[in-house]
Each structure stands twice: as structure tokens, then as C-alpha cells.
N, C-alpha and C positions, 0 to 999 in steps of 0.2 A: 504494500500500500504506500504510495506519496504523499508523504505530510508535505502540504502547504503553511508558509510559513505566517501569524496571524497579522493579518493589514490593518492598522486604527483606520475607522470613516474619517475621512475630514470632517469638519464643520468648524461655524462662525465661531470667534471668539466673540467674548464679553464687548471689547471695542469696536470689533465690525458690526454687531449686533445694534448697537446705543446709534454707530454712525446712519444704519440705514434707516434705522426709526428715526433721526433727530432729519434724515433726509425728507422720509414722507410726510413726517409735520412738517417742515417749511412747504412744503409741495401741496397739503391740505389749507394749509395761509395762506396759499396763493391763488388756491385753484377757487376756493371760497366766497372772498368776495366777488369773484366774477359771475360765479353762480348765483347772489344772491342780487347781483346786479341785471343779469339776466331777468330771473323772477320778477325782479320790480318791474324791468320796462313790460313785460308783459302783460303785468297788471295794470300799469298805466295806460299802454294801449285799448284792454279790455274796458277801463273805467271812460274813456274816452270813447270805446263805442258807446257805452251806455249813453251818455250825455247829447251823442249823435241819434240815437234810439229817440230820446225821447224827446230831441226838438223836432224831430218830423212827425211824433205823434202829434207835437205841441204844432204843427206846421196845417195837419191833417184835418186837427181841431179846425182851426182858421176857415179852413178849405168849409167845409161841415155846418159852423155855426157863425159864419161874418164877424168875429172877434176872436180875439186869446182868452183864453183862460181868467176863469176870477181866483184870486188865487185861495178863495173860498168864497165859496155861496151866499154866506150868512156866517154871524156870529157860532160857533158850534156845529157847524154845516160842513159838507164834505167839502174837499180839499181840490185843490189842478192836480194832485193827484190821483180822486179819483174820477174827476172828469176827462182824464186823457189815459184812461183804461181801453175801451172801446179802439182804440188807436193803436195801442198798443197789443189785440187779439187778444183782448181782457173781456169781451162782450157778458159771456157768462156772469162773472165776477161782477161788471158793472151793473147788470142788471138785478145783482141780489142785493144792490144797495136803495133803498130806501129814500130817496133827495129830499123829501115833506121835513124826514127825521131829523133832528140831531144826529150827531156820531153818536151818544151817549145809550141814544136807544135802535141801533145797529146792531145785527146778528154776531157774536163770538167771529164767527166765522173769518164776517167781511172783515172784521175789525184788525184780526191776526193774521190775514193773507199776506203770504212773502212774494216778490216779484224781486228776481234777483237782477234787474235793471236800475232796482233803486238801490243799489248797492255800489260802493268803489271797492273792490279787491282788494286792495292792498288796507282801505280800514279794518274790513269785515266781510263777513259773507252772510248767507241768511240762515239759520233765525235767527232773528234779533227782536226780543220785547220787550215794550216800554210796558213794567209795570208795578208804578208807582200808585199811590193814592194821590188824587187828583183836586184840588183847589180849582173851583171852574174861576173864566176870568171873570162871568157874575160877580165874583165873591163868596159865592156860595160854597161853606166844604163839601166834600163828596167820600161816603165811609167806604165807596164800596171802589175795590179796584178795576181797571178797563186796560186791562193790556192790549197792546196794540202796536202792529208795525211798525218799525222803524226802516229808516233812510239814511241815504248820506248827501244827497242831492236838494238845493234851492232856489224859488225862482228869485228874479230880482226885484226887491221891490224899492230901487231905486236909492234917493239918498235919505238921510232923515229930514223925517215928517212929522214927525211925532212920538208919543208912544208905543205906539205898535207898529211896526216893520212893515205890515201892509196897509197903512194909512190912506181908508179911498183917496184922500191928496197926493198918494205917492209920484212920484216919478218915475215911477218902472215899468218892468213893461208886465206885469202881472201883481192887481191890487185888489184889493177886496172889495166885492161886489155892492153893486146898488142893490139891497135887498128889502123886502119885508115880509117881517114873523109877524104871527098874532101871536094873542096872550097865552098860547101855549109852548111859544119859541118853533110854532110848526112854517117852514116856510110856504109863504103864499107866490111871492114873485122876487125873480134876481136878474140881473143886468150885469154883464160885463162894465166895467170902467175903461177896457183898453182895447182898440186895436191895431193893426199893424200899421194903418197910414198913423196915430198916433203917434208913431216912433220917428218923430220927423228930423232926429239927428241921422238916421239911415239905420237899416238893420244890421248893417256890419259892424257899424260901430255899437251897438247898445249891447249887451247881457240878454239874456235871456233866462239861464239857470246856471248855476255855479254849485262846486261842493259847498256845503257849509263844514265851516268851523265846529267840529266837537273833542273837546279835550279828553286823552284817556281817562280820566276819573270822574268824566260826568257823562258816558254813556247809559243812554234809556232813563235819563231823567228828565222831568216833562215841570209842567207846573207853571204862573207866571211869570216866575224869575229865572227859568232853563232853557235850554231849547233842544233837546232831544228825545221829546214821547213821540209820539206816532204822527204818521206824515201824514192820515188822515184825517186826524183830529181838528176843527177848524175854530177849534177853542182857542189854539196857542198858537201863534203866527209865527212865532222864530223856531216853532217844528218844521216849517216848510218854507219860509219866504225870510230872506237874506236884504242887508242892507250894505253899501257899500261906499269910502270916501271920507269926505269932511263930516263933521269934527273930529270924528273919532276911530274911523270904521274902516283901517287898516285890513288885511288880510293876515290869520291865525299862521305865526310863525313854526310850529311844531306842534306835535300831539301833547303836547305840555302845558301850552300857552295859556295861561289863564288872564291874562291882561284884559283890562281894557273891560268893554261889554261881548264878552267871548260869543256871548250867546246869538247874537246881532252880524256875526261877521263870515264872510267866506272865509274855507280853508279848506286845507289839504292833509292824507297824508303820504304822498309822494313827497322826496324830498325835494325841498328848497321852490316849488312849484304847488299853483294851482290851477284849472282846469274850470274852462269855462264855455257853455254853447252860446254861440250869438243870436240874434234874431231872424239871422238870413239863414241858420243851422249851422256853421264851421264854429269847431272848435278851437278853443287857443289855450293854450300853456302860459300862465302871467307868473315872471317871477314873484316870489312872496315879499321881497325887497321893493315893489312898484309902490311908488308916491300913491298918498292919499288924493292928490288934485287927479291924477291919471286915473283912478280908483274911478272917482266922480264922478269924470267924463263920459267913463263908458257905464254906467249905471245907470244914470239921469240919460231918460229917452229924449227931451227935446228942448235944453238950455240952447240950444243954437251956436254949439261951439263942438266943432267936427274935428277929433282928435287926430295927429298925422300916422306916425311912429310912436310905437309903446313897446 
């Protein structure tokens, strides 16, 4: 018999071993932010279709009813959100709401329905429920909770007017409606305030809907003083309609930002950008660094000062 004589296996040492790990972490460092950078644009992309989505529903409307959207019916009434359902091959959905009603007294159902157009990716995806106990803007408390969708999308209601964000004075190009309730808060009759020849600064120049501004720790909080319950609530104006500009009404610097009247302003959470459909339907990218007077310009439908370069 031939003895063969015993061979040791190779293998790593200790320092080759440390070297080629210490190699694929630097390699995972690198490879990483590109990947997460990827991710983002993608989602950028996709939140800008949304925003493309919904100014042609918002376009369709037009088409449909000789005006834009109110950016609610009534006090308590449903929302441009959900009058530019139908538009959206929401029909079903639209028709199981109720328009006479309040939100208040609206089916679970309609109340909680997700549409993931009203959504940006990169904040959130769906579901998302507002569901807080609710202070109506009556005055009135409310014991009983009303969860209800939420968004990340609003239209513009111009610059400030007042107290509330859709001031029928506003100057935007979706305000709240000419309406009237009887003594039940049931609506009888509602009027558009705006429509497209209204926007006499030109539709490329004016807003149409923008992200709103929601800081990470005030998600699905609703009430007078918030603005993120449910997008069809047309109790709370700064759940759905945005103001933007002078005095105050900056664009939300990060998911952080709590300055200011947070609750009132556009914003993002793409970085360093936010995302805006105009009236003629294109979208634009505004750095979050854009002046308050440029804010203004393109807010305000018909100061008669036609912005060049932004």
C-alpha cells in the first residue's frame, strides 16, 4: 500500500479574513447610498405622477362642470377630493357618498377609503388614518371618533386671506364654495368660487395642488389647530387646501420642521424639493430655499404680475 504523505488545506488567515470583510463594508458604503438614491428618484417620479393624475382629473372636472373644484362644498361638506373621484374611475366610491350630508354623517366606509394617488411614496403609503377625537370648527366637541383618510397632497388656496386657508376671498385657484345649509347643516345649494379664465395671471404660472407640509410627529392629526385628518373632511381646510408666500408661508424645510404655521404651508419629503401641479397640468420641482415673494406669485391667480424665471 502507498502512504501519501498528509497535505494541511490552505485557508484564510485571521488578517486576510478582517481584510476582505473590512473590503465589502467599504463596498456596502458605497454601493448604498446609490441604492437609496435610486429608491428616492423613483419615488419622486411616482409622486409626480400622482400630482399629474390628479390635475387632469382636476382638468376633466372643468371639462364636466364649467368650473374647478370648491375646495369644499360647505362648511363640513365633502372635499375636491371627493368631487374629483369620478375622474379619477372612482365612480362607485363617488356615488356612495352622500353630498346633502356632512362628512360626519358619511358611511365608515367612504370615510376610510384609501386611493393611493393621494399619497407621495416617499412620505407614506396607504393606510393611513386620521383618528383622533375631533373639535368641529363649530366649536362644538365631538366624543365620538371618525377616522378617516388621509393624504399628502393640497390645492392652493392662494395667499393669506384670513383665517382659514380657503377663505371664499382667497386667491387661489380652488376656494371654498358659495354655499347654503339649512338649520340642519344639510346642504341645499353650492357654487364654485373659481374658474379657469379666473386664473388671469395664466395657468402656467399659478399652483394648482402642491404637497402639503406634514411634520413627522404630527401625522393623522386633524382638529383646528392641525392639518393632517382626513382629506375629506371639509371641516378642516388645512387637511386639504394649502396657502403659500407673504407673510409667512415659506415652504416646510424637512420632515422636522415645525416652524412657522406648519400646518398652512407646502412641503415635501423629497429632499431639498417640493412638487407642484400647475393649472395648465405640468408639474415643477421648487427648491424648498424659493423666496416667499416667488412663493406669492405663483399662488395668487390674478395680482397681475407674471413671474419670468423661478
Amino acid at each position: 500500500m502507498t502512504s501519501h504523505p498528509f497535505r494541511r488545506r490552505a485557508a484564510f488567515t485571521l488578517i486576510e479574513l478582517l481584510v476582505v470583510i473590512a473590503i465589502i463594508a467599504v463596498l456596502i458604503s458605497l454601493l448604498l447610498p446609490a441604492v437609496q438614491q435610486s429608491r428616492e428618484a423613483a419615488r419622486r417620479i411616482a409622486c409626480n405622477n400622482h400630482l399629474k393624475q390628479i390635475s387632469l382629473a382636476i382638468q376633466n372636472f372643468v371639462i364636466s362642470q364649467q368650473s374647478l373644484p370648491s375646495s369644499r362644498l360647505g362648511p363640513q361638506h365633502a372635499t375636491w377630493f371627493v368631487q374629483i373621484l369620478p375622474f379619477l374611475e372612482q365612480g362607485p366610491l363617488y356615488n356612495n357618498w352622500n353630498l346633502t350630508n356632512t362628512y360626519y354623517l358619511q358611511g365608515t366606509t367612504v370615510q376610510t377609503a384609501q386611493l393611493e394617488v393621494f399619497y407621495c411614496p416617499t412620505r407614506r403609503s396607504p393606510p393611513q388614518l386620521s383618528t383622533q377625537y375631533k373639535i368641529s370648527s363649530t366649536g362644538i366637541p365631538d366624543s365620538q371618533q371618525h377616522p378617516g383618510a388621509l393624504g399628502d397632497y393640497a390645492a392652493n388656496g392662494g395667499q393669506f386671506a384670513g383665517p382659514i386657508v380657503d377663505n371664499p376671498l382667497c386667491k387661489g385657484a380652488m376656494c371654498q364654495a358659495n354655499s347654503l345649509v339649512n338649520s340642519s347643516n344639510l346642504l341645499v345649494t353650492t357654487q364654485s368660487q373659481t374658474r379657469l379664465r379666473d386664473i388671469t395671471d395664466g395657468t402656467s404660472n399659478t399652483f394648482l395642488v402642491g404637497e402639503k407640509h406634514v411634520p413627522l410627529s404630527k401625522f393623522g392629526q386633524s382638529g383646528p389647530l392641525w392639518g393632517d385628518g382626513s382629506i375629506y373632511n371639509g371641516d378642516f381646510p388645512r387637511n386639504f387646501n394649502r396657502i403659500g408666500g407673504l407673510p409667512m408661508f415659506n415652504l416646510g424645510q424637512n420632515l422636522y420642521d415645525l416652524t412657522g404655521p406648519w400646518h398652512c404651508k407646502f412641503g415635501s419629503y423629497h429632499p431639498g424639493i417640493c412638487q407642484f401641479a400647475f393649472s395648465d397640468g405640468h408639474v415643477v420641482a421648487l427648491k424648498n430655499s424659493t423666496s416667499m415673494p416667488i412663493l406669492n406669485l405663483l399662488a395668487v391667480r390674478n395680482d397681475g404680475q407674471i413671474i419670468g424665471q423661478y
